[in-house]
C-alpha positions as CSV (number, residue, x, y, z in Angstrom):
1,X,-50.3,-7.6,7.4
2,X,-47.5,-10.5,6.9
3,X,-48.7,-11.8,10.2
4,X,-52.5,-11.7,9.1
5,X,-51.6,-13.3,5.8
6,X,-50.0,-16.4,7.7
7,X,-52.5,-16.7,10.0
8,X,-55.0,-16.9,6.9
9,X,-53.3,-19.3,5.2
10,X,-52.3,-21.7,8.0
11,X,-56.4,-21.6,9.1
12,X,-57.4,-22.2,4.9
13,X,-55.2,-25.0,5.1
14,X,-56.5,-26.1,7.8
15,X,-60.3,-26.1,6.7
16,X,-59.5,-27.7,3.4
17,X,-57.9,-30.3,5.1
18,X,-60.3,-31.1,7.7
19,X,-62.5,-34.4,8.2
20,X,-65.8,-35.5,8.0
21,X,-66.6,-36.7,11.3
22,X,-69.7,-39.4,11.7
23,X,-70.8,-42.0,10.0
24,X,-69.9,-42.4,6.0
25,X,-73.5,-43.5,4.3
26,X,-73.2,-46.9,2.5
27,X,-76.4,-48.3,1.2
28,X,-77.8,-50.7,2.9
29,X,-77.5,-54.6,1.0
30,X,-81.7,-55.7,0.9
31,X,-82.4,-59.3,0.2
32,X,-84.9,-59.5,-3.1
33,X,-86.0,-62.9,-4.4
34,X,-84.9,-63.8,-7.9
35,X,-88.3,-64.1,-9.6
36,X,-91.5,-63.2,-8.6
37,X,-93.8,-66.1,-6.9
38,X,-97.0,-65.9,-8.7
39,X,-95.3,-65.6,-12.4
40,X,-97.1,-68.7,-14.2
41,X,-95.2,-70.0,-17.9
42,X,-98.6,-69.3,-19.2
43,X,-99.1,-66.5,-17.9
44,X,-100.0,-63.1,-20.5
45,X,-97.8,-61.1,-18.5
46,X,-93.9,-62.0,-19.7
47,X,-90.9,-61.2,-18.1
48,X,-88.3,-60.3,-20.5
49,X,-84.8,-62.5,-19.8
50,X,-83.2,-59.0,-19.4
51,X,-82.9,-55.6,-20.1
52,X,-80.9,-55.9,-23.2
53,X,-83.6,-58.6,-24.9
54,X,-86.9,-57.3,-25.0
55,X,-86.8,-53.5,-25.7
56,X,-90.5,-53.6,-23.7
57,X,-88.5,-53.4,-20.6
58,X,-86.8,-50.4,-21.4
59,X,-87.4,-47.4,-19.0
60,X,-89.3,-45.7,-21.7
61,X,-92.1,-47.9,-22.5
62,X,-92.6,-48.4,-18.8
63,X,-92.5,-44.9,-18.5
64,X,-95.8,-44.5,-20.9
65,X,-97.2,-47.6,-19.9
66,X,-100.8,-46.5,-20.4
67,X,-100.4,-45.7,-24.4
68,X,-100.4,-49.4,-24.4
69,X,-103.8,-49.3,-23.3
70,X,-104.5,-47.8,-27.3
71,X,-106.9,-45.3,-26.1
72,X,-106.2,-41.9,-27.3
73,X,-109.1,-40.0,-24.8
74,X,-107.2,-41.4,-22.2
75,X,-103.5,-40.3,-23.5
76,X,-105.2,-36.7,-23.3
77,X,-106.1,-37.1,-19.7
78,X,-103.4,-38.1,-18.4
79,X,-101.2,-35.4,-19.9
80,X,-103.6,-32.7,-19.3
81,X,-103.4,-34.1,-15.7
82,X,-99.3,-34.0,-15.4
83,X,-99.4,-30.5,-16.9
84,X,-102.2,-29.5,-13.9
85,X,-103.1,-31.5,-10.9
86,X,-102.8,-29.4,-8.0
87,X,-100.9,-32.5,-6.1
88,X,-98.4,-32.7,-8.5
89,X,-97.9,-28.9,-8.5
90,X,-97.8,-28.8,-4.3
91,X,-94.8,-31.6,-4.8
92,X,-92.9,-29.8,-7.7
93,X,-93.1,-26.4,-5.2
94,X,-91.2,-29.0,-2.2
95,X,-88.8,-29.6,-4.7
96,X,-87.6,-26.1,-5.3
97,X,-88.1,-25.6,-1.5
98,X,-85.6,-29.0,-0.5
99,X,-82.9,-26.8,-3.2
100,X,-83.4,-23.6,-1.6
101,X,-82.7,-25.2,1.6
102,X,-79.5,-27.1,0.3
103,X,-78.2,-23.5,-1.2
104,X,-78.8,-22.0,2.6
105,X,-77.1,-25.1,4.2
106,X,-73.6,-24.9,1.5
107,X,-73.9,-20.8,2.1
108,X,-72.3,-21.7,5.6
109,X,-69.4,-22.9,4.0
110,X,-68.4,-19.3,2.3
111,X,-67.1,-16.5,4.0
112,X,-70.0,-13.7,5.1
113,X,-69.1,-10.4,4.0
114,X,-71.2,-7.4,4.9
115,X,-71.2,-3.6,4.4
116,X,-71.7,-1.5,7.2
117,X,-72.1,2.2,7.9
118,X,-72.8,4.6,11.1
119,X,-73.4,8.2,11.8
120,X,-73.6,8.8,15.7
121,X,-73.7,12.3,17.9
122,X,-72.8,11.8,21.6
123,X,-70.8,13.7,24.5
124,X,-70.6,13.2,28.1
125,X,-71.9,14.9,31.2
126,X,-70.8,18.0,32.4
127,X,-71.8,17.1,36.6
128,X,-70.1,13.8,36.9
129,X,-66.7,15.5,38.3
130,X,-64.9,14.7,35.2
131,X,-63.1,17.4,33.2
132,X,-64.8,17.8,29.7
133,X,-62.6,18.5,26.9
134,X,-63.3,22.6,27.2
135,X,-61.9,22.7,30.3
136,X,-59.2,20.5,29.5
137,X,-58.4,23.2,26.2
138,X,-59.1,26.1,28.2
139,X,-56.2,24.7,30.9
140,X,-54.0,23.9,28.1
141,X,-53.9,27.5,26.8
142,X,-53.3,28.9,30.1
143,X,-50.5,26.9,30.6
144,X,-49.2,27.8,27.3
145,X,-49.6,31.2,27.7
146,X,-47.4,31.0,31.1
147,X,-44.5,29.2,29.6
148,X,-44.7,32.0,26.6
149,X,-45.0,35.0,29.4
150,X,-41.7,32.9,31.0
151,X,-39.7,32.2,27.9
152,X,-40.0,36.1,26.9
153,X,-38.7,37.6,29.8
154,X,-35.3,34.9,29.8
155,X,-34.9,35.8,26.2
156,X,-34.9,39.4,26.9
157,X,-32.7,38.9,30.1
158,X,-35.2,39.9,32.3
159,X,-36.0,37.4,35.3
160,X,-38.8,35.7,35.7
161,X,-41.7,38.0,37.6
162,X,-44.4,35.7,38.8
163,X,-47.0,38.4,39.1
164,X,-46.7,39.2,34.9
165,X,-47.1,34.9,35.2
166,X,-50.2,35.3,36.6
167,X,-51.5,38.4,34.7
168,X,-50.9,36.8,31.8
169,X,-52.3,33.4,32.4
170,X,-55.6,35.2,33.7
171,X,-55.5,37.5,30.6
172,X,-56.0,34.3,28.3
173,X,-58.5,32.5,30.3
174,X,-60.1,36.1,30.0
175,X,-59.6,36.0,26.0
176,X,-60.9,32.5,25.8
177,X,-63.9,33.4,27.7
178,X,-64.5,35.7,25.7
179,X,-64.0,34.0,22.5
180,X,-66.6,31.1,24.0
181,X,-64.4,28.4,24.8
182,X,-65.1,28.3,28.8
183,X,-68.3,29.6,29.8
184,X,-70.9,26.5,31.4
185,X,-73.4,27.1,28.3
186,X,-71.0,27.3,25.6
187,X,-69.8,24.3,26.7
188,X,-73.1,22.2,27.2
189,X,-73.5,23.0,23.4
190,X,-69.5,22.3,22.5
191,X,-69.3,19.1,24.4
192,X,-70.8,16.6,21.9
193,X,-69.1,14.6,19.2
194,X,-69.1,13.3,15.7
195,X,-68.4,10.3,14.6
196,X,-68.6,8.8,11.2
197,X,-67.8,5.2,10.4
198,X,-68.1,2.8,7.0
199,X,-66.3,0.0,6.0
200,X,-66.7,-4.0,5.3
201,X,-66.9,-6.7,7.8
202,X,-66.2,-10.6,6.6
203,X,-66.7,-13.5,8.6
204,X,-65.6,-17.2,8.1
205,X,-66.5,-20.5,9.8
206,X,-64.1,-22.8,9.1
207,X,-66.1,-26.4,8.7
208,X,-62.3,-28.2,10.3
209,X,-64.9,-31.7,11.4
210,X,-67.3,-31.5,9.0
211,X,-69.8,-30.0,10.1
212,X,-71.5,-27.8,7.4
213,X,-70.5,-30.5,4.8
214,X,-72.7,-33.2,6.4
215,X,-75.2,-30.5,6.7
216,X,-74.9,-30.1,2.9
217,X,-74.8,-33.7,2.2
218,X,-77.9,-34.4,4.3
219,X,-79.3,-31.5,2.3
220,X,-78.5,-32.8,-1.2
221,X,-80.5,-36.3,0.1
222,X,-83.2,-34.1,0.6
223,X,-83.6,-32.8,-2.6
224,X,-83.3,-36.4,-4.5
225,X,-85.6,-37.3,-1.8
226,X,-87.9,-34.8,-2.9
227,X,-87.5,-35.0,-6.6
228,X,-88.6,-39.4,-5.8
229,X,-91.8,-37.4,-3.8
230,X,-92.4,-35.5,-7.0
231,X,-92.2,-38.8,-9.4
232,X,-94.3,-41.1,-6.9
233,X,-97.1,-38.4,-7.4
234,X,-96.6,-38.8,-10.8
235,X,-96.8,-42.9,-10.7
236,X,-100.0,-42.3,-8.4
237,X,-101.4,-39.5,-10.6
238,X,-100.9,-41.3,-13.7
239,X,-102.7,-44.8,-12.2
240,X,-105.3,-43.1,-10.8
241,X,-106.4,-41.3,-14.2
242,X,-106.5,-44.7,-15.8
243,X,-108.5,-46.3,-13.0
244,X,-111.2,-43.8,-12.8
245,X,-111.2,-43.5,-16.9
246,X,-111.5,-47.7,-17.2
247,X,-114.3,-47.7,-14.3
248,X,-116.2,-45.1,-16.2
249,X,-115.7,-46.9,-19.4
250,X,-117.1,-49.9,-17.4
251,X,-120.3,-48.2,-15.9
252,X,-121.1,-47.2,-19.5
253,X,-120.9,-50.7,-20.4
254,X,-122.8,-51.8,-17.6
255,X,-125.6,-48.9,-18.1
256,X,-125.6,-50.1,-21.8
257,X,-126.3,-53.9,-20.5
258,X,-128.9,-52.6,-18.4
259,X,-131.0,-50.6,-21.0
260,X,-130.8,-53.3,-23.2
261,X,-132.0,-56.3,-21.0
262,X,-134.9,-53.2,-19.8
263,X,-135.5,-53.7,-23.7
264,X,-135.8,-57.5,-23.5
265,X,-138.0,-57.3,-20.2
266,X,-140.2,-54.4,-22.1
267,X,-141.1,-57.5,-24.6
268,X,-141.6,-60.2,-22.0
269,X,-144.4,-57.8,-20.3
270,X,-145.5,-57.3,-23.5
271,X,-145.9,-61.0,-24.6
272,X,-147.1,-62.0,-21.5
273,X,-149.7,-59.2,-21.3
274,X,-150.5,-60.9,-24.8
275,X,-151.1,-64.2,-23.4
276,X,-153.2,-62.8,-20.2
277,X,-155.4,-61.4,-22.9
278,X,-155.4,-64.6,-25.1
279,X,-156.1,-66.3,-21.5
280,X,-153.1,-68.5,-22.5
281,X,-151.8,-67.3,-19.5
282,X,-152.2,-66.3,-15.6
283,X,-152.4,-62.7,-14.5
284,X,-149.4,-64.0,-12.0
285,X,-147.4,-64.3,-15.1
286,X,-147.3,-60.6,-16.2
287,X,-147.2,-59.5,-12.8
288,X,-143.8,-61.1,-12.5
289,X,-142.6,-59.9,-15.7
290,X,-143.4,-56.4,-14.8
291,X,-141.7,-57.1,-11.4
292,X,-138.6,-58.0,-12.8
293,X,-138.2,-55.2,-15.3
294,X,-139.1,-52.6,-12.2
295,X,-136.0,-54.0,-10.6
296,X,-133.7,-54.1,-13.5
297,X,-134.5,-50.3,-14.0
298,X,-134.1,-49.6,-10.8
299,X,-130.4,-50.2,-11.7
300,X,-130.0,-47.7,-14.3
301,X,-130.1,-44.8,-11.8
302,X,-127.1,-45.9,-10.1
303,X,-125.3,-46.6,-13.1
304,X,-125.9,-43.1,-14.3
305,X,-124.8,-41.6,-10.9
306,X,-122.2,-43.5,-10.8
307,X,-121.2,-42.4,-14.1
308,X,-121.2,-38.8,-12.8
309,X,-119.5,-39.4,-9.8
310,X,-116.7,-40.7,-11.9
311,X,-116.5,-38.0,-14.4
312,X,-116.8,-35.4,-11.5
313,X,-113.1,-37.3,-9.7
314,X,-111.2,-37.5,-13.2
315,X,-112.3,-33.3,-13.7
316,X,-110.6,-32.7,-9.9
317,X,-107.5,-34.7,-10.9
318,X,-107.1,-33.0,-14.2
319,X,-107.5,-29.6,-11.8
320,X,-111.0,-28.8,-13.5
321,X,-114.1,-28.0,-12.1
322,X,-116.5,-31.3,-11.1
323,X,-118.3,-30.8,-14.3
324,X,-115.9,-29.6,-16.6
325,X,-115.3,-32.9,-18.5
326,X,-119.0,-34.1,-18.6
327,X,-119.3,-33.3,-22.6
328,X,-116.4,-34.7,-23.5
329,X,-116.5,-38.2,-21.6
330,X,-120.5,-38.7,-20.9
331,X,-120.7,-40.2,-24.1
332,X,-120.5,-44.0,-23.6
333,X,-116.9,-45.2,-25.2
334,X,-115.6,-49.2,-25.2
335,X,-113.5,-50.4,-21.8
336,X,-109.6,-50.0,-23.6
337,X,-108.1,-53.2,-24.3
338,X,-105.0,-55.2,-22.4
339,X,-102.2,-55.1,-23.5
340,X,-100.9,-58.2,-24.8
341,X,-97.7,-58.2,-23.0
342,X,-96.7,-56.6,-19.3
343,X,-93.2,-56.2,-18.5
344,X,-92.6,-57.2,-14.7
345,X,-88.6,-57.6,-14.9
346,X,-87.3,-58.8,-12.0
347,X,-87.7,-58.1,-8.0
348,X,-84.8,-56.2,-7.5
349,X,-85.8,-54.2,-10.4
350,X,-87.5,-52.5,-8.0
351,X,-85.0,-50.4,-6.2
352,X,-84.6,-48.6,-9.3
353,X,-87.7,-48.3,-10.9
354,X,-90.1,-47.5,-7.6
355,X,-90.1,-43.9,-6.7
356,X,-91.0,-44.7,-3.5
357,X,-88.4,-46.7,-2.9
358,X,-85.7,-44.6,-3.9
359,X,-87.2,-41.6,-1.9
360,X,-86.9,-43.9,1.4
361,X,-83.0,-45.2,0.6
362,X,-82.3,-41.0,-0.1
363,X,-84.2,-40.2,3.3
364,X,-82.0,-42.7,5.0
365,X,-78.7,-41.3,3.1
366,X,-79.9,-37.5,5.0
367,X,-80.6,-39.1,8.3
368,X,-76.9,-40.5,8.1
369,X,-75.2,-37.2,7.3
370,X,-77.0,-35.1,10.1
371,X,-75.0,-37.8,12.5
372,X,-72.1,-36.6,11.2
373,X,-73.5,-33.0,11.8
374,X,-74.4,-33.8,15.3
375,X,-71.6,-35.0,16.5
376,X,-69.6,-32.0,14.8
377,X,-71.0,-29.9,17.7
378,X,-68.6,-32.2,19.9
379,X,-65.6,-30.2,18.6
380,X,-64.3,-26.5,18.3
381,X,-65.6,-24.3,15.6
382,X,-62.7,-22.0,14.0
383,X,-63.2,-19.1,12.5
384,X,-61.7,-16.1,10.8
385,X,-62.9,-12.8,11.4
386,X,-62.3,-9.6,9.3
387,X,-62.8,-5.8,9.0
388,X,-62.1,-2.8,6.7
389,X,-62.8,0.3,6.8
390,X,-62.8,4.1,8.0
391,X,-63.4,6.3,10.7
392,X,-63.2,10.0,11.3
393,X,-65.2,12.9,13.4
394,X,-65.6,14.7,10.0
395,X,-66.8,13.3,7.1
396,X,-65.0,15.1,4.9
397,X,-61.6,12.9,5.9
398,X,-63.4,10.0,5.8
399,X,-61.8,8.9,3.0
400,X,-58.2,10.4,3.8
401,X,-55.3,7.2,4.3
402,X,-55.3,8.1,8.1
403,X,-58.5,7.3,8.7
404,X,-58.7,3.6,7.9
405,X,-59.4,1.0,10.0
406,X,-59.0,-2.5,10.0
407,X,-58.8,-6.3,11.8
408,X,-58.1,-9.6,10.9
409,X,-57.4,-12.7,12.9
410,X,-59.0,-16.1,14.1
411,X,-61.7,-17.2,16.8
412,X,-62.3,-20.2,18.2
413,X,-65.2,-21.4,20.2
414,X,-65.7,-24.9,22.3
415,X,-69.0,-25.9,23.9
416,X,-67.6,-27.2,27.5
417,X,-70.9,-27.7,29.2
418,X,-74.8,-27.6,27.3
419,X,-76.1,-29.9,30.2
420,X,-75.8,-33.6,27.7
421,X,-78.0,-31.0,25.3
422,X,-75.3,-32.7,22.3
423,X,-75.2,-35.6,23.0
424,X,-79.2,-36.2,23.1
425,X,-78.9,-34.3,20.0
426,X,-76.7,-37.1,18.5
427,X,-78.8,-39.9,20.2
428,X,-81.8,-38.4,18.6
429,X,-80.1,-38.5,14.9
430,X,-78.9,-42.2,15.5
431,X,-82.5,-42.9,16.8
432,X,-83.8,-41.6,13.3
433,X,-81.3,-43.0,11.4
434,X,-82.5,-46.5,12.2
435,X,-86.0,-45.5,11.9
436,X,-85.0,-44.1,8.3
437,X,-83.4,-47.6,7.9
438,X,-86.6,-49.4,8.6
439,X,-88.9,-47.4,7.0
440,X,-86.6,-48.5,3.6
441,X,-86.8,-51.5,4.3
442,X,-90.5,-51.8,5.2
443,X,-91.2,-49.7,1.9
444,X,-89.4,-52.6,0.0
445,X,-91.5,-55.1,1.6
446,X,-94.5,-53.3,0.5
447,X,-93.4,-52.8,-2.8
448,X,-92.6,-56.6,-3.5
449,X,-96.0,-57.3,-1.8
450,X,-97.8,-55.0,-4.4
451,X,-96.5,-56.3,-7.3
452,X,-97.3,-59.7,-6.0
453,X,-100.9,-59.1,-5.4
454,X,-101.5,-57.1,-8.6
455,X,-99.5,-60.1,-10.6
456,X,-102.0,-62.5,-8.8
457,X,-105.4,-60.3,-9.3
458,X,-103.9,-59.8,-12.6
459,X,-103.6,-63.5,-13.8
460,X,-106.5,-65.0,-11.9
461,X,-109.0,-62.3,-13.3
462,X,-108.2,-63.6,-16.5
463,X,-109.3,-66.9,-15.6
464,X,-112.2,-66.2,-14.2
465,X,-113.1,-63.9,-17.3
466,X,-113.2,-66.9,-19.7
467,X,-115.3,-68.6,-17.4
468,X,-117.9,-65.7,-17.3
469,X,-117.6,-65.3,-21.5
470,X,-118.8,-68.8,-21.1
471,X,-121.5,-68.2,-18.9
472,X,-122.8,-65.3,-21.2
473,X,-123.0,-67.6,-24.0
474,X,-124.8,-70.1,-22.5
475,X,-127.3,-67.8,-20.8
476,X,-127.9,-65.8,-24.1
477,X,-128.9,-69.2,-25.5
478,X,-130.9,-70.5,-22.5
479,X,-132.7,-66.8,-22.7
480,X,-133.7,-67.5,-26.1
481,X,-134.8,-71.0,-26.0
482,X,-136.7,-70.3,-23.0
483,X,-138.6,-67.7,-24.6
484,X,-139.6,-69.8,-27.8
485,X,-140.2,-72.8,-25.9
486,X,-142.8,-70.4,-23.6
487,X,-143.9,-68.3,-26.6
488,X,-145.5,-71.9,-28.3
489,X,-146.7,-72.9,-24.7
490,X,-144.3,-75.7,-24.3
491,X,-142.3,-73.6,-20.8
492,X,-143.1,-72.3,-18.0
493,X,-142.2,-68.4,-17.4
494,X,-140.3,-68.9,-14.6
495,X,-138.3,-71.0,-16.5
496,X,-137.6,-67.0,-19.2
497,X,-137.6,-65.0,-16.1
498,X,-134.9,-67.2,-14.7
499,X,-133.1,-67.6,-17.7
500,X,-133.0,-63.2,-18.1
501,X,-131.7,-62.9,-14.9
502,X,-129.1,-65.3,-15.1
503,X,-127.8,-63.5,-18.6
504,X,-128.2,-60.0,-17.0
505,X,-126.1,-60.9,-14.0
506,X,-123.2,-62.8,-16.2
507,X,-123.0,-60.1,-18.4
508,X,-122.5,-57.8,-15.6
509,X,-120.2,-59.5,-14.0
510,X,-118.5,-60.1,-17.4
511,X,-118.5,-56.2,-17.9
512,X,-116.7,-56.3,-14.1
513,X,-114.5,-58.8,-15.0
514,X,-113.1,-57.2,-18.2
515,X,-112.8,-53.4,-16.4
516,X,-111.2,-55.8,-13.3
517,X,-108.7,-57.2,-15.9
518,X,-107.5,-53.7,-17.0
519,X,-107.9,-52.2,-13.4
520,X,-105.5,-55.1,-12.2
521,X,-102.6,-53.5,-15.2
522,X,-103.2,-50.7,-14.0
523,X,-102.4,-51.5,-10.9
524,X,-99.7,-53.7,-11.9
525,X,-97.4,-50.9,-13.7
526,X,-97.8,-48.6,-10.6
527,X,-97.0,-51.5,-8.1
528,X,-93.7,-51.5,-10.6
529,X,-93.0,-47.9,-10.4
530,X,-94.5,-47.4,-14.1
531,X,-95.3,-43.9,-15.4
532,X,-92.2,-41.3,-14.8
533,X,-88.3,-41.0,-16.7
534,X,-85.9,-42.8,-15.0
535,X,-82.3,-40.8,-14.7
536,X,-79.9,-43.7,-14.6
């Protein structure tokens, strides 16, 4: 047992002073621009001058981004839709499975300890010219009883008289015969044995290069990796609540523009119907009334589809049934409001706020480790191998002292030749470590790219929004004065019907613009990784 102990403690020393072999993961230095090129000084998105300035660019206020929006409908979609999209739920399950994974991966580095326990019945043939154990006893008591026979007569004085030798050897194999222990059948059913066996078996690999430790480490990447999966659904989920709740809130409008210009048109047949009949005015001219009010009603239908079709997608991400929120949001409701400020922070920002990001640099953190696990096969695996227990042909001394077993000591084992199978294995790991490298890299890109083109929709839509307020004014004007002016004779009707379809297409396109304006904030806070708790 002394030696056991040493060998047990030389090998633990051993183990807890082992190295790491492979690659040690540092993260990887990306170059970020210090501001962001389309950020105009008059801009209405601002940029606080940092983090400890303007409280709007703490985590949590971009983390609820869209109760800016002041729209308390929407604040109940979106948390309904955290607390049940079926995407979100599919990424919280990957979660738990990346931990189970990492507790199978660290369960390598404990010792395996198992019970065991065995009953078997077996014996040996009787016609493969070996003695069984019958014959063997039956021998052995002959022989006894000639040595008895010899002592007898030297202790009486007598000599030794071979023929009483012989009697009474052949007398005992008689007696044993008789008393079962040498005929052919009674050995065929005496020639089996018992055994009964239970004890504990313990096994330890001994991670001496690392092995199992990079195997955990690339394990505990995984699970960050999948917990950034889990928050990026989130960012996504959240954005795409608010985009399909502003574009129905802007199909409402637009149906509402339509019905009312219908409304306007309804009159214009009607007057010029009056002046056909007054014969102040040509048949032509009520034709092309009625012409233009057919195709402005001809838009209503796909406003009201499209109206459905919206309310059906926000329903499947809220995990609903296509119809399930068609009383609550079929009533028409205003397009919410922009906020007045967005903050944008800085580009390298980024790599902290942007799930997606974050997942990518974790993914590259696993694919270093399992380097380190590859090229752990390179080396010898120790290990310590262990049993206790007991063994006996009855089990009623199963349990006695002389019936324990046991074995301790250590194994090693050395891969000489796998035919270059390792080291493909570790070309293949440093092959997907630099393809892990560029994905995080290329997902940074993207994610500078995004925010860029949302800070530029968002900025220029504004511009092109006061231009169209302008154009509705106008054209409401023009509308009206054409319709006097032609009313007392003094226009002609193309002059109205020009002027109502001018005003009908600027106000549409003003509708567009505004649900553009707050589509493009949207967009902007999920391009900036809005809508999820950062864990600093």
């Amino acid at each position: 047992m002394r030696r056991a102990s040493g060998y047990l403690m030389i090998i633990t020393g051993i183990a807890v002073g082992g190295c790491k072999v492979g690659p040690d993961y540092i993260r990887p230095d990306v170059a970020m621009p210090a501001d962001w090129s389309g950020l105009e000084p008059d801009t209405a998105a601002s940029r606080p001058a940092g983090p400890t300035t303007r409280p709007t660019n703490e985590p949590g206020d971009m983390a609820t981004w869209w109760k800016q929006l002041k729209d308390p409908t929407l604040d109940t979609l979106i948390q309904h839709a955290v607390e049940s999209n079926l995407d979100l739920r599919i990424a919280t399950a990957r979660v738990r499975e990346a931990r189970a994974q990492r507790n199978s991966a660290a369960a390598g580095l404990w010792p395996q300890v198992g019970l065991s326990g065995s009953y078997n019945y077996s014996g040996a043939s009787l016609n493969t010219g070996a003695k069984s154990s019958n014959d063997s006893s039956l021998l052995k008591d002959a022989r006894n009883s000639a040595l008895h026979s010899a002592v007898q007569s030297l202790a009486s004085g007598q000599g030794i008289d071979p023929a009483q030798i012989v009697s009474s050897t052949a007398n005992q194999i008689l007696t044993n015969v008789i008393n079962n222990k040498g005929t052919n059948n009674e050995q065929s059913s005496h020639r089996g044995r018992n055994m009964f066996q239970a004890g504990f078996d313990a096994s330890w690999e001994l991670d001496v290069f690392g092995g199992l430790r990079r195997g955990v480490e690339a394990a505990d990447a995984d699970i960050t990796a999948s917990v950034e999966d889990r928050n990026a659904v989130i960012v996504t989920l959240v954005s795409e609540v608010a985009l399909e709740y502003v574009q129905l809130r802007g199909y409402q409008r637009r149906l509402t523009i339509a019905l009312q210009n219908i409304d306007t048109q309804q009159r214009t047949v009607e007057l010029t119907q009056e002046r056909v009949a007054a014969e102040f005015a040509s048949k032509l001219e009520e034709v092309q009334a009625r012409t233009q009010l057919a195709t402005t009603t001809s838009q209503v239908p796909l406003m009201q589809d499209a109206v459905r079709q919206t309310i059906y997608r926000l329903s499947i991400l809220l995990g609903l049934p296509p119809g399930a929120l068609m009383p609550e949001l079929e009533p028409a409701a205003a397009i919410p409001t922009s906020p007045p400020d967005v903050p944008i922070g800085l580009p390298s920002d980024l790599l902290r706020r942007r799930p997606d990001v974050r997942s990518a640099e974790r993914q590259l953190a696993a694919a270093t480790a399992r380097i380190g696990e590859a090229v752990a096969d390179l080396f010898p695996r120790f290990s310590l191998t262990g049993s206790f227990g007991a063994q006996s042909r009855d089990i009623r001394l199963l349990l006695e002292r002389n019936s324990l077993v046991w074995s301790v000591g250590p194994a090693i084992s050395w891969p000489i030749f796998q035919g270059g199978s390792i080291l493909a294995n570790i070309e293949i790991q440093n092959a997907r470590q630099e393809q892990a490298l560029a994905a995080y890299e290329q997902t940074v890109l993207n994610a500078l790219g995004e925010v860029e083109a949302a800070l530029s929709a968002y900025t220029n839509e504004q511009v092109r929004r006061q231009a169209l307020e302008e154009a509705v004014w106008t054209s409401r004007e023009a509308t009206e004065l054409s319709t006097q002016l032609y009313s007392n004779g003094m226009a002609a009707f193309l002059n109205v019907l020009e002027a109502q379809r001018t005003l009908f297409a600027s106000e549409e396109a003003l509708v567009q613009s505004e649900t553009a304006i707050i589509t493009d904030v949207i967009a902007l806070y999920k391009a900036l990784g809005g809508g999820w708790e950062t864990e600093e």
